[in-house]
C-alpha positions as CSV (number, residue, x, y, z in Angstrom):
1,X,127.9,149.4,117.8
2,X,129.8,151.6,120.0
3,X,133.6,151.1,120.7
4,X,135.2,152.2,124.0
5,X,138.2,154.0,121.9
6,X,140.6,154.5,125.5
7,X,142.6,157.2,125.6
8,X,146.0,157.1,128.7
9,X,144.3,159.2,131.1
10,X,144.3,156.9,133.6
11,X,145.7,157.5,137.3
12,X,149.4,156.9,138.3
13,X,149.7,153.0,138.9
14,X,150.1,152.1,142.6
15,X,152.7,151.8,144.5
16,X,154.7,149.2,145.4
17,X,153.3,148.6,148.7
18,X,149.6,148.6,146.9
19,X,150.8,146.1,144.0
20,X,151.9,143.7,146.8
21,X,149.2,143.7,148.8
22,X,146.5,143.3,145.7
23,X,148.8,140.2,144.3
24,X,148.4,138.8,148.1
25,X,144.9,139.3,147.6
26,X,145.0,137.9,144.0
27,X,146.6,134.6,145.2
28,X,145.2,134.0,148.2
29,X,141.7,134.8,148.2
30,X,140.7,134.8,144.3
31,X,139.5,131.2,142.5
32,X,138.6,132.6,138.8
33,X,137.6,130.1,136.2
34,X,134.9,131.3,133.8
35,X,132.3,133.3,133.6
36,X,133.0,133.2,137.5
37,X,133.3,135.8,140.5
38,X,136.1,135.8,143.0
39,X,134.9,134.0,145.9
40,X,136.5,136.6,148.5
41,X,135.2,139.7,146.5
42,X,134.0,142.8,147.5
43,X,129.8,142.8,147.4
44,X,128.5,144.5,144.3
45,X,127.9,148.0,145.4
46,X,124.5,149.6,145.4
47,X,124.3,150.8,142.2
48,X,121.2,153.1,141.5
49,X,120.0,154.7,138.4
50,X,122.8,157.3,137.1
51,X,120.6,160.3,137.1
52,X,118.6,162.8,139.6
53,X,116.0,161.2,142.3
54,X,112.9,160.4,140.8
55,X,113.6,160.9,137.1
56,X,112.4,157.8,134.9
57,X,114.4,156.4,131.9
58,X,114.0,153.8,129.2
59,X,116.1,150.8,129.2
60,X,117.3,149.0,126.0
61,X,119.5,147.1,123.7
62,X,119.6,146.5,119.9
63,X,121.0,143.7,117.4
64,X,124.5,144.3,117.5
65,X,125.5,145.9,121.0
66,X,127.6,143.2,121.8
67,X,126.9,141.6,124.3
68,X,123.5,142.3,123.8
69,X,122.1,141.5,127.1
70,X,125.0,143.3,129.1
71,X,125.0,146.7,128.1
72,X,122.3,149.2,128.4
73,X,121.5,152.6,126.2
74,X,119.4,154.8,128.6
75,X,116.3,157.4,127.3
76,X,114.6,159.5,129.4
77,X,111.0,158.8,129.9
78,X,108.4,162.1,130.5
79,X,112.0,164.7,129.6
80,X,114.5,165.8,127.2
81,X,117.1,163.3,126.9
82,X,119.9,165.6,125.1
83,X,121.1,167.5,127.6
84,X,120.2,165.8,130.3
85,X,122.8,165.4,133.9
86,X,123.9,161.8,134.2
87,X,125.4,161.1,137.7
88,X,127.3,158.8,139.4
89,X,125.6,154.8,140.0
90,X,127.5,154.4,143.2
91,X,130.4,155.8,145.7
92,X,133.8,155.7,143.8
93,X,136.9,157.5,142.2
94,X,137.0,159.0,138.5
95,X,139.6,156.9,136.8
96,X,139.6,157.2,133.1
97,X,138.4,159.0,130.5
98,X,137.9,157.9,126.5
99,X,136.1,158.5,123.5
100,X,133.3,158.7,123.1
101,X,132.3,161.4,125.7
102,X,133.1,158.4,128.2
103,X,134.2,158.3,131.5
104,X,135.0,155.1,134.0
105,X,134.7,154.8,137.7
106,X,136.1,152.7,140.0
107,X,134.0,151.9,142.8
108,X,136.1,149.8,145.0
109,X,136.5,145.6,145.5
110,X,137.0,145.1,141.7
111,X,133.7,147.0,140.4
112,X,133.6,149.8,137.7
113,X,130.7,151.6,135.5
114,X,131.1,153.3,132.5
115,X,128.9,156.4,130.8
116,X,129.8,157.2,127.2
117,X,128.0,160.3,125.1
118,X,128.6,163.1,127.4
119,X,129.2,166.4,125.5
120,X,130.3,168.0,129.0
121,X,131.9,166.1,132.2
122,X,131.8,168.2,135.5
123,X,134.7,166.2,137.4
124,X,138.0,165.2,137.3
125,X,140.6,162.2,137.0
126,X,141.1,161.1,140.9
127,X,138.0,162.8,142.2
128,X,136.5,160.6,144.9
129,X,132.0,161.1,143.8
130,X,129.0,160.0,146.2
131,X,126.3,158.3,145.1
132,X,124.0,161.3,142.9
133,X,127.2,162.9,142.2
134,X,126.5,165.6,138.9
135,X,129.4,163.5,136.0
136,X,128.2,166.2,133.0
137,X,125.6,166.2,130.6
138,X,124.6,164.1,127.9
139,X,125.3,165.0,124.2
140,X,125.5,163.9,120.5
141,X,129.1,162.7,121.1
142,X,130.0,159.3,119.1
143,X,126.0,158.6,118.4
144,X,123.4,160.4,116.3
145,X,120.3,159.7,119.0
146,X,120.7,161.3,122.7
147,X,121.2,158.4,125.2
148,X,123.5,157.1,127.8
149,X,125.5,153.8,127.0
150,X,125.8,152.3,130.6
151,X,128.1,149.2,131.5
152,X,128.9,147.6,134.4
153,X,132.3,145.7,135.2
154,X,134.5,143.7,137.8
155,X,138.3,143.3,137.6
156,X,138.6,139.4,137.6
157,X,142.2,139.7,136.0
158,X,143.3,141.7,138.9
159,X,144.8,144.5,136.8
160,X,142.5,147.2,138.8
161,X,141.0,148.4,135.8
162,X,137.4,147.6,134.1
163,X,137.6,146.2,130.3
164,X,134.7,145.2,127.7
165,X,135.4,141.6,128.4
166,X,134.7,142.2,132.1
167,X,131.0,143.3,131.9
168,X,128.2,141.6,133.7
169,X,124.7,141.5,134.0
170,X,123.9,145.0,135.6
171,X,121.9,145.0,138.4
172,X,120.1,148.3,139.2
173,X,118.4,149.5,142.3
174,X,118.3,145.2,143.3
175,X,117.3,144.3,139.7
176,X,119.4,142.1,137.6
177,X,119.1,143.3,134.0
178,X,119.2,140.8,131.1
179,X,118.5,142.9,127.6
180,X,117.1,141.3,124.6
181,X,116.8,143.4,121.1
182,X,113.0,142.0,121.0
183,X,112.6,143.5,124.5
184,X,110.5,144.2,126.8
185,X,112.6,147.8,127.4
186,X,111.8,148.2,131.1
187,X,111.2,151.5,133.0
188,X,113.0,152.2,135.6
189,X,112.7,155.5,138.4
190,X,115.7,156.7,139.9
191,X,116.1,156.2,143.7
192,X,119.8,157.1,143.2
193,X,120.8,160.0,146.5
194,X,116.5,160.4,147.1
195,X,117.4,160.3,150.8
196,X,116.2,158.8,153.9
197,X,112.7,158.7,155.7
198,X,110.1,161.4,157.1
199,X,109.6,164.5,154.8
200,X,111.4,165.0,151.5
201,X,113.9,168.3,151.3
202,X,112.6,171.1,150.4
203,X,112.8,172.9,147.3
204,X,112.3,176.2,146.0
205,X,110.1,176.9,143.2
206,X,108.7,180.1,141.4
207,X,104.9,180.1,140.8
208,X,103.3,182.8,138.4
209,X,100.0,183.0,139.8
210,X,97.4,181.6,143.0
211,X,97.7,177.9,142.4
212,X,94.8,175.9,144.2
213,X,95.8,172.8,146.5
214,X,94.1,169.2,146.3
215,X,94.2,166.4,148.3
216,X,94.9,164.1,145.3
217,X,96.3,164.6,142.1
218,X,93.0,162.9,139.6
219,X,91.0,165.7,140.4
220,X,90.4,167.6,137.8
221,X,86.8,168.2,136.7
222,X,86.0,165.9,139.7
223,X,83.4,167.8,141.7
224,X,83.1,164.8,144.4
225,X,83.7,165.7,148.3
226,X,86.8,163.8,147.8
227,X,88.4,166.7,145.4
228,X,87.2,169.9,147.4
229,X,90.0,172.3,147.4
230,X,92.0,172.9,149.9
231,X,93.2,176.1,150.0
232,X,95.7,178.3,147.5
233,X,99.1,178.7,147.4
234,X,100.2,182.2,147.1
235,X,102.2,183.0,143.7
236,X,106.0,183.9,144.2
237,X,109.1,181.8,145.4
238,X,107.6,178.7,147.8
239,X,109.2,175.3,148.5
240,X,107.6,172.0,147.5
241,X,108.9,168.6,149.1
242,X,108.2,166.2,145.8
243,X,106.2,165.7,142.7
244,X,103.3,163.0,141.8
245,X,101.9,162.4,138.0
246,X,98.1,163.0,137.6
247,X,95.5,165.1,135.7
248,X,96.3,167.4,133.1
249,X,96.4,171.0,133.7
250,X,96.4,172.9,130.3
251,X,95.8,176.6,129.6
252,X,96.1,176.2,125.7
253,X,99.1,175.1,124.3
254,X,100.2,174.9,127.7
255,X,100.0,171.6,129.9
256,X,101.2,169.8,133.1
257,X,100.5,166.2,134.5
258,X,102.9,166.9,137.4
259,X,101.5,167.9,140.6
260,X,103.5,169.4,143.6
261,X,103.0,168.4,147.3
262,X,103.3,171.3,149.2
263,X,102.2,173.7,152.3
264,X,99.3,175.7,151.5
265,X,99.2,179.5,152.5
266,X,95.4,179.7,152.7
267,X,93.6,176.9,154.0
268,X,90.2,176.3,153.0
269,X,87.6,175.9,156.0
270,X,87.7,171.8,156.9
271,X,90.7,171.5,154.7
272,X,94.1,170.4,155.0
273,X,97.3,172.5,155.2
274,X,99.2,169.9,152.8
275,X,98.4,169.7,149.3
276,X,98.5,169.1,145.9
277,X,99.0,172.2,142.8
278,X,99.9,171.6,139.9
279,X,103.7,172.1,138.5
280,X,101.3,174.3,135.1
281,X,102.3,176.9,137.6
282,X,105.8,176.8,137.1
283,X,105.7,177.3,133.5
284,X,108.8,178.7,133.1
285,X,110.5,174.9,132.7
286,X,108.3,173.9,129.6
287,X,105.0,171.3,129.3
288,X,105.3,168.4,131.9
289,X,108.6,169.7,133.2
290,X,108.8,170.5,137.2
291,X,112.3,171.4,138.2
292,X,113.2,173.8,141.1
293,X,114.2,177.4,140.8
294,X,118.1,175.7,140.1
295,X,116.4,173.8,136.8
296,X,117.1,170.2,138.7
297,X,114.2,167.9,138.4
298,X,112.1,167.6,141.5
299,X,111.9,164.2,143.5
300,X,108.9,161.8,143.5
301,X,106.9,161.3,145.9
């Protein structure tokens, strides 16, 4: 079971202007009874996945995590989960910080999430974080098995603070979340700070050697029209816009099922200038890894 041991490193209370105008609030707009939300509250914020754009992670619960089928335990799916940059669900300001490796944010209108089992937290007490915001890294803080214990909470005693007997059901990217130790453990791919529409940003990648472009990313040993190359991208530093799972590559012990859509610089005669190569080419990052020259993950597509 994990505890959420506090420690006082919360921000200054508010001010006397402040603690008026949130009892107003409190009395004239709240009706609590149980298990209920305020009627006047704020809307539940948009709270995405809390890591990187396009990076997919596991989604469970076990006997004993009290209440079961409130909080989650994160592990990434197709990466290393030790070590890996957790960021922030939604807008909001750092509040608190407790053991273990935890830290609490409050996100405005009475709702707060908490990450526990960082080794390493990149901000600060009072530091206002968008929505993709870096928090640190997770660790083997307070757990023996990399993960990220993820709660969401809403202030219904109007102290402006999130406690354990304040969670809820988290919703996630518009999906309410209702854990059972039996399972099913869903799935999920981050669409947390991914951006708007038309192209995805571009990134910069180093590739050790010619790579050849596809139209599609199930091509391999497929000889059909469908699967004529393209073209070649040039090795060196390029930019890529996002990644796509397909076919292995695999050079002996060496292997990538990621594939990188990208410009070509030599287009084949009929072909398109857009294509697919695989991330093999950036074997610098590991099997099935493809991260930019930076090491952050690239975006789906």
């Amino acid at each position: 079971m994990h505890l959420r041991g506090r420690r006082p490193l919360r921000l200054p209370a508010a001010g006397p202007v402040t603690a008026v105008l949130t009892a107003l609030t409190v009395l004239g707009l709240w009706l609590v009874g149980p298990g209920a939300t305020p009627a006047a509250a704020a809307a539940r914020p948009d709270f995405r996945l809390p890591f990187p754009c396009g990076q997919t992670w596991q989604l469970q619960t076990y006997q004993g995590h009290a209440p079961e089928d409130k909080k989650l335990d994160m592990y990434r799916v197709g990466g290393d989960t030790l070590g890996a940059e957790v960021a922030a669900s939604a807008a909001g300001t750092v509040t608190e910080f407790f053991a273990p490796g935890g830290l609490e944010i409050n996100h405005g209108g009475g709702w707060f999430t908490v990450y526990l089992h960082l080794d390493r937290i990149d901000v600060r007490l009072g530091q206002q974080v968008a929505s993709g915001t870096p928090l640190g890294r997770l660790g083997l803080v307070g757990t023996t098995s990399a993960h990220l214990h993820y709660e969401q909470l809403y202030d219904t005693n109007g102290d402006n603070d999130g406690e354990t007997d304040e969670m809820v059901h988290p919703v996630i990217q518009g999906t309410e979340y209702r854990l059972s130790p039996a399972g099913p453990f869903p799935r999920v791919t981050s669409t947390n700070a991914c951006g708007g529409g038309g192209d995805p940003a571009r990134v910069w990648v180093d590739t050790f050697a010619d790579a050849t472009g596809y139209a599609a990313v199930d091509c391999v040993g497929d000889g059909s029209p469908r699967c004529a190359p393209q073209g070649r991208l040039l090795k060196g530093t390029n930019y890529v816009l996002c990644k796509k799972w397909g076919d292995e590559v695999r050079v002996g012990d060496s292997y990538n099922h990621w594939w990188l859509l990208t410009d070509l610089d030599e287009v084949a005669p009929g072909g398109t200038g857009r294509a697919y190569v695989s991330a093999y080419y950036l074997q610098r990052w590991g099997n099935d890894e493809a991260k930019d020259n930076d090491g952050r993950d690239i975006r789906l597509c």
